[in-house]
C-alpha positions as CSV (number, residue, x, y, z in Angstrom):
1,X,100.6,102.2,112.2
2,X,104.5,102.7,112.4
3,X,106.4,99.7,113.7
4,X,109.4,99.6,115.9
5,X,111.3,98.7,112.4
6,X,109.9,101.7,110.3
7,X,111.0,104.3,112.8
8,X,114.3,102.9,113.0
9,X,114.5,103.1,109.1
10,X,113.5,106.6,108.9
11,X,115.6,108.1,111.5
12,X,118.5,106.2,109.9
13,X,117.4,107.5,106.1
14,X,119.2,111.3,105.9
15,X,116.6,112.4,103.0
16,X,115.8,116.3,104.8
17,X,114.1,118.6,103.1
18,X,111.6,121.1,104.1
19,X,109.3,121.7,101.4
20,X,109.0,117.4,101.9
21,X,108.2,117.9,105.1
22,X,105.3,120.7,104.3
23,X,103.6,118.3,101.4
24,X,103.5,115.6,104.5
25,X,102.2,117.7,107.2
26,X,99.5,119.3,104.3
27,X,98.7,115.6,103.2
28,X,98.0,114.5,106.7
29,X,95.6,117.5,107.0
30,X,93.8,117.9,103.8
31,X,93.3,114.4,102.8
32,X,91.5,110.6,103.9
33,X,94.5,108.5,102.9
34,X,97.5,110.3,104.1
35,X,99.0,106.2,104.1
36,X,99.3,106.3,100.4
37,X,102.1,109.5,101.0
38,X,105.4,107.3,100.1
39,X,107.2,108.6,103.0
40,X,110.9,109.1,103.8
41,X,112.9,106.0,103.5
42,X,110.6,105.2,99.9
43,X,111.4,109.2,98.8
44,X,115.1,108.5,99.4
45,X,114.9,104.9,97.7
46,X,113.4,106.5,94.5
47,X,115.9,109.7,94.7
48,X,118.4,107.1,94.6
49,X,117.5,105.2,91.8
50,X,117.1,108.2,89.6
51,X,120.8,109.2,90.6
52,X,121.8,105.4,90.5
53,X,120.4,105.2,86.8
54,X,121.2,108.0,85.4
55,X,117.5,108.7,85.0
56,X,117.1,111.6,83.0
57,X,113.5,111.1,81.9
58,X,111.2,110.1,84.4
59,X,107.4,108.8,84.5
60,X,105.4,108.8,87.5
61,X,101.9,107.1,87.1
62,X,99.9,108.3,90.4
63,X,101.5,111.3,91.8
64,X,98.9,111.8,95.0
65,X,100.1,114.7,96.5
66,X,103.6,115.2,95.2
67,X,106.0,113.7,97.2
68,X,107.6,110.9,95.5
69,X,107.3,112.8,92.2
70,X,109.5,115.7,94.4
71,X,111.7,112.8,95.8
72,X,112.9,111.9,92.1
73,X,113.0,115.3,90.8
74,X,115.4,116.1,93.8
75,X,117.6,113.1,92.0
76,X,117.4,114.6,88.4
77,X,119.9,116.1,86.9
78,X,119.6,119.7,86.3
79,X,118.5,119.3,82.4
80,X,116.6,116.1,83.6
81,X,112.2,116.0,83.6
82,X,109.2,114.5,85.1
83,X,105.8,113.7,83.6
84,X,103.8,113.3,86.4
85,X,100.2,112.0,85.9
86,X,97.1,112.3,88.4
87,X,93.6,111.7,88.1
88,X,92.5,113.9,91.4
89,X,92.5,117.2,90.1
90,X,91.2,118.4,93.9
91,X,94.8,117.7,95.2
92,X,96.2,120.2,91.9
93,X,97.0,123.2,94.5
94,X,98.7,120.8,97.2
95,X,101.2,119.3,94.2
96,X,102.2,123.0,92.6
97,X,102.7,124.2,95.8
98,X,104.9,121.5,97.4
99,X,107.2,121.3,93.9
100,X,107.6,124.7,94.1
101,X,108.7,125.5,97.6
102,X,111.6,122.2,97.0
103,X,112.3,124.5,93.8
104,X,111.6,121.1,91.5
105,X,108.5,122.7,89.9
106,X,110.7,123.4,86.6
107,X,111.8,120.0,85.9
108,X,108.1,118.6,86.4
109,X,104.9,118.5,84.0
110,X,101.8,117.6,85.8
111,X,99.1,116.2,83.7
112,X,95.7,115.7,85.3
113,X,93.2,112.8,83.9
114,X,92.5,109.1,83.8
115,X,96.5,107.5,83.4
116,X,95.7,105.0,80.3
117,X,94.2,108.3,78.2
118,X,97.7,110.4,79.0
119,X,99.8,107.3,78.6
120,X,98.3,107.2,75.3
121,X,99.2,110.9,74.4
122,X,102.6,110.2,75.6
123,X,103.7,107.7,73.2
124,X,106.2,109.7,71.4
125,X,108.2,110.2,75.0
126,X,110.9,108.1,75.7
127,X,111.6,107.1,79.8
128,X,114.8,106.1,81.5
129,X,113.0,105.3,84.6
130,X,108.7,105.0,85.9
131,X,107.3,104.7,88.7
132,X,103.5,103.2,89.3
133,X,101.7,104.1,92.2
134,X,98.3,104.3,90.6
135,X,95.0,102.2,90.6
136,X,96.1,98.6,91.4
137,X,93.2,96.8,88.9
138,X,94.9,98.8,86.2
139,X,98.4,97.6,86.8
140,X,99.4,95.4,84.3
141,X,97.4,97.9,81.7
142,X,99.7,100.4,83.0
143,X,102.7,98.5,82.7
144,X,101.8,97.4,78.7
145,X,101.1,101.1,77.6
146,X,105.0,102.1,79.5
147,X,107.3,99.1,78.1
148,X,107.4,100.7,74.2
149,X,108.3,104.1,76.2
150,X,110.8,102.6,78.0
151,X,114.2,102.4,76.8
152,X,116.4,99.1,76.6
153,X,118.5,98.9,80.3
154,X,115.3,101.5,81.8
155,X,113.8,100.5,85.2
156,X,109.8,100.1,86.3
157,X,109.2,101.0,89.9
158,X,105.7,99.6,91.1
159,X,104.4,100.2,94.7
160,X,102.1,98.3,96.8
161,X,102.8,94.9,95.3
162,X,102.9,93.2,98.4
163,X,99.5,94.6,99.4
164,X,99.2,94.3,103.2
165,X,100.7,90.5,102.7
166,X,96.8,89.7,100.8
167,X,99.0,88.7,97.6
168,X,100.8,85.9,99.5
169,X,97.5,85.0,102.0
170,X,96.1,81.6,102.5
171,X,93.9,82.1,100.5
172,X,94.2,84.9,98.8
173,X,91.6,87.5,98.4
174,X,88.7,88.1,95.6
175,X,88.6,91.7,95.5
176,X,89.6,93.3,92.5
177,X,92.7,95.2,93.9
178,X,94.2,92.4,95.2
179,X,93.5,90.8,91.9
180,X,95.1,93.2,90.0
181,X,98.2,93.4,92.0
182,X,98.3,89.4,92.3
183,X,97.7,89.8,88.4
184,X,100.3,92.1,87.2
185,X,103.4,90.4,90.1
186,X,102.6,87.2,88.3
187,X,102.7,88.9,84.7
188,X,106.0,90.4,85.4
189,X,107.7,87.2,86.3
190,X,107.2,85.6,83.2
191,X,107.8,88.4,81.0
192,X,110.8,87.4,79.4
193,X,111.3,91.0,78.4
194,X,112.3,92.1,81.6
195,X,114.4,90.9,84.7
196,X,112.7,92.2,88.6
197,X,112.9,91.4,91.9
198,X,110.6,92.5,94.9
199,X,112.1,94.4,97.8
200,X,109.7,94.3,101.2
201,X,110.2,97.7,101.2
202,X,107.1,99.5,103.1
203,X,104.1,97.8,100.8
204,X,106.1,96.0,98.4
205,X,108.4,97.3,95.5
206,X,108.7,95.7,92.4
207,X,111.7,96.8,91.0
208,X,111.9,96.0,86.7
209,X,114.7,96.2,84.0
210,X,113.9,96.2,80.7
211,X,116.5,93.8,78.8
């Protein structure tokens, strides 16, 4: 449910876009979780940090119907690219669609399977910026296969890490998911490899920097 807080946040975020607005309104209608869409003020977050970095080669690991992989393909620049990796191929039609109508469907690959087999096929690539948004158990395998893909000064976006507050509850929950957030949030802050920070940002954004 939107709080008082996230409506004020979006109608203060000036991230417009029509073809955005379509892959919302079709996520709400044609799938169960329309919660996992990222949403405006994320969308605009990540198109920043693209632009920000400099991000010419972007990962996204969990695409779900398009939207943030749109959001940060809006921020490329016009030589820039997007490997963009779902395991759902039902939502296939919904993605092409969406990219196409924000005319970002050029600068975006979209490679349907299990994320650890493509991540593996993808080990000659080299990434300026990736995001996670994928199964939460297989976080911190997701984040060892992208560090050798990442280069020095690149940045790891990972959603959800505050998981509904369960990662910080009293105490904290035994189901896998939880775990594996818990897991990979504890993982990154002792990775001397990397500086991060978490922004309470919707669910939780870890935001990495490769040293």
């Amino acid at each position: 449910m939107e709080t008082s807080c996230d409506r004020y946040l979006r109608e203060h975020c000036n991230l417009h876009c029509d073809a955005l607005d379509w892959i919302e309104k079709q996520t709400n209608i044609r799938t169960n979780y329309p919660r996992m869409l990222s949403g405006r003020v994320q969308g605009q977050f990540l198109k920043m940090m693209v632009e920000i970095s400099g991000a010419r080669n972007v990962l996204e690991i969990g695409t779900f119907t398009g939207y943030s992989a749109c959001c940060m393909a809006l921020g490329l620049p016009s030589d820039g690219h997007l490997d963009a990796l779902e395991i759902n191929d039902e939502l296939e039609e919904l993605i092409l669609e969406g990219w196409e109508r924000a005319g970002v469907a050029d600068r975006i690959s979209l490679h349907i399977g299990d994320a650890c087999s493509t991540l593996q096929r993808l080990q000659d690539r080299v990434y300026d910026l990736a995001f996670i948004d994928a199964n939460k158990r297989e976080y911190c395998t997701y984040y060892e296969l992208v560090m050798p893909l990442l280069r020095p000064g690149g940045l790891i976006i990972a959603d959800d890490v505050l998981w509904d507050g369960k990662v910080y509850a009293a105490p904290v929950p035994s189901d896998k998911q939880t775990a594996g957030v818990t897991a990979f949030n504890d993982m990154v802050t002792k990775d001397r490899r990397v500086e991060q920070l978490i922004l309470p940002l919707r669910d939780g954004l870890n935001v990495i920097r490769k040293l």
